[in-house]
C-alpha positions in Angstrom: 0.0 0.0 0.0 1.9 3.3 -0.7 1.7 6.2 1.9 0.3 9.5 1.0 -0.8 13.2 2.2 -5.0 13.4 2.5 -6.4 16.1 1.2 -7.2 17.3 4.8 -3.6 17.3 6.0 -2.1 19.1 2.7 -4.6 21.9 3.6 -4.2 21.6 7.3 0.1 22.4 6.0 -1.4 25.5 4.2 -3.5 26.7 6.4 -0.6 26.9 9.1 2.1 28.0 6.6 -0.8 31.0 5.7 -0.8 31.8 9.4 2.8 32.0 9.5 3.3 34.1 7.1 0.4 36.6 8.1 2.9 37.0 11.2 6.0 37.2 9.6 5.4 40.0 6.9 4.1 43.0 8.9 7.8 42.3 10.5 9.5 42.5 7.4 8.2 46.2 6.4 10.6 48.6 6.0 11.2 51.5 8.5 12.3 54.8 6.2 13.9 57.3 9.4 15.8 53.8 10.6 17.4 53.2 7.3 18.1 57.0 6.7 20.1 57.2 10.0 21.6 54.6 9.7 22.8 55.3 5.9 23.5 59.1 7.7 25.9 57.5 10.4 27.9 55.5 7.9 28.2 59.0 6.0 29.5 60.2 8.9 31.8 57.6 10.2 32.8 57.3 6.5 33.8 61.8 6.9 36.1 60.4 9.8 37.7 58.6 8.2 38.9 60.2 4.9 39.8 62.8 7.8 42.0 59.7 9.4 43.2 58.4 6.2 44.2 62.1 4.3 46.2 64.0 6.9 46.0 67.1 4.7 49.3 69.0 5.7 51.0 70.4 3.1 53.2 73.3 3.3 50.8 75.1 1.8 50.1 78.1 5.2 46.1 77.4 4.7 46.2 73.4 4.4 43.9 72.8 7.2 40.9 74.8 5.5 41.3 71.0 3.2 40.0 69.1 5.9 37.2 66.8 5.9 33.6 67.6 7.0 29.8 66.7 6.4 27.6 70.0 5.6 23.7 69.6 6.8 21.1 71.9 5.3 18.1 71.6 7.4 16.2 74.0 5.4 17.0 71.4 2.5 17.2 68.4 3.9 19.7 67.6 2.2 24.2 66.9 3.1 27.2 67.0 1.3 30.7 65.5 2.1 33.2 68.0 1.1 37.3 69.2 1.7 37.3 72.9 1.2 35.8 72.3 -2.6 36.3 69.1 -3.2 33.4 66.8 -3.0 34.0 62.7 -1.6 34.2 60.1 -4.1 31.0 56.9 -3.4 33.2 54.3 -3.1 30.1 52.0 -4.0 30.0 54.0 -6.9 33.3 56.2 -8.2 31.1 58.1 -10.9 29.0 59.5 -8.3 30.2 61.6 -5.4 28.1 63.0 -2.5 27.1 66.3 -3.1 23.5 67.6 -2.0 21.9 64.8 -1.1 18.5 64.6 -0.6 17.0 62.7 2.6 13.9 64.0 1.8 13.6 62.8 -1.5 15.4 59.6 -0.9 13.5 58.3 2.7 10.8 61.2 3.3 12.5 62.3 6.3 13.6 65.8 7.8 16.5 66.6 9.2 17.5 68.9 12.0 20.6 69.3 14.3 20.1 70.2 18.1 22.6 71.2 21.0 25.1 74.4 21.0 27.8 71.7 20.0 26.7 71.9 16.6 27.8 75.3 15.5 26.6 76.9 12.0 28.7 77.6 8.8 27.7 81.5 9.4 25.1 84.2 10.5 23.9 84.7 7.7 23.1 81.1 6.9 21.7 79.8 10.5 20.4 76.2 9.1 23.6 75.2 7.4 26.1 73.3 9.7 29.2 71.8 9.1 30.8 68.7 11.5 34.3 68.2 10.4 36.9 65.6 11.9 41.2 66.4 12.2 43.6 64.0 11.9 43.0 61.9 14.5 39.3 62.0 14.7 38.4 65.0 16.9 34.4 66.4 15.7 34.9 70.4 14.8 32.0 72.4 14.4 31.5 75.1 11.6 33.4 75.6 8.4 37.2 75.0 7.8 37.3 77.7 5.3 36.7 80.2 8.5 40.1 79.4 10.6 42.7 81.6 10.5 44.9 79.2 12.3 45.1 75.1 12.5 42.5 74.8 15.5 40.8 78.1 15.6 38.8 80.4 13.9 35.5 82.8 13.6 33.3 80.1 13.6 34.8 76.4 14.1 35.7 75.1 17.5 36.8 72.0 18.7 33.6 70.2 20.2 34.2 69.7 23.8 31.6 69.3 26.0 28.3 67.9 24.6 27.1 65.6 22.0 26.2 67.4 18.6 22.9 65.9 17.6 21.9 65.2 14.5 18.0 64.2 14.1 15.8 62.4 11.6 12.2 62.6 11.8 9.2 61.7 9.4 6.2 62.8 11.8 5.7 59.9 13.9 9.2 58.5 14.2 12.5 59.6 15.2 16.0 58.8 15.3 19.1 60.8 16.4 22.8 60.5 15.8 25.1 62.0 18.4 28.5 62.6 17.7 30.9 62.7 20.8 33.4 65.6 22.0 37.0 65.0 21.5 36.7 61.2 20.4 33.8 61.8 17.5 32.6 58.7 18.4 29.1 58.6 16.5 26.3 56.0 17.7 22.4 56.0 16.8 19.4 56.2 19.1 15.9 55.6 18.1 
């Protein structure tokens, strides 16, 4: 006599695998402010370490205005990775570099930057911020192009004290990177 599935336990199987399923997929939906942080903290980290890797001394009396930093425009929404003019290559992609982009457009998120860490380009531009690293890491605050000498200058300072915050919103949900004084360590919080 040869064994076999009844048609009661082959739908018994599919009713149970339906179930399953019914559980499993609400898991599987994607979270937009999650994946834009944490795309934003690897654009940071990845800032630190072109700073680690491209100690920018040259003999040159202005060769620290070259070094590396990540520009927010909260008005915008949007970030660049830049030295002085010079815009970082993808490395996923070398024909691409990352100049003005869009978290808006990409994950329908907003972007703001809290704490008195997180110092503005200028004045006359108060959402544009600039969070640059130096050789061995340290977070600055403001734009390189404004020192008049290796670590100081009208508007850049060495953070010190309290975590710049950098946070991602879409209405209901929020995540926040902070970046660290004097070590630049940068970690995620939801």
């Amino acid at each position: 006599m040869k064994k076999a599935f009844t048609l009661l336990e082959l739908v018994f199987v599919i009713v149970v695998i339906g179930i399953l399923a019914a559980l499993v997929l609400p898991r599987i939906k994607t979270n937009p402010v999650q994946e834009a942080a944490i795309d934003l903290l690897s654009k940071i980290r990845y800032t630190q370490h072109l700073a680690l890797i491209d100690d920018k001394y040259e003999s040159n009396i202005a060769w620290y205005k070259n070094r590396w930093q990540i520009k927010f425009n909260t008005n915008t929404n949007r970030y660049s990775i830049i030295s002085n003019v010079t815009y970082a290559i993808n490395p996923s992609n070398a024909s691409t570099n990352f100049s003005d982009i869009d978290l808006k457009q990409k994950y329908d998120v907003t972007l703001s930057v809290n704490g008195t860490e997180c110092g503005v380009v200028n004045a006359a531009n108060a959402n544009t911020y600039a969070i640059g690293f130096d050789y061995v890491g340290r977070p600055f605050t403001g734009d390189f192009n404004t020192f008049t000498e290796t670590y100081t200058g009208t508007d850049v300072r060495l953070v010190k004290t309290n975590d710049c915050a950098i946070v991602l919103t879409n209405g209901s949900q929020t995540a926040t990177i902070n970046i660290t004084p004097e070590t630049g360590y940068a970690r995620l919080t939801f």
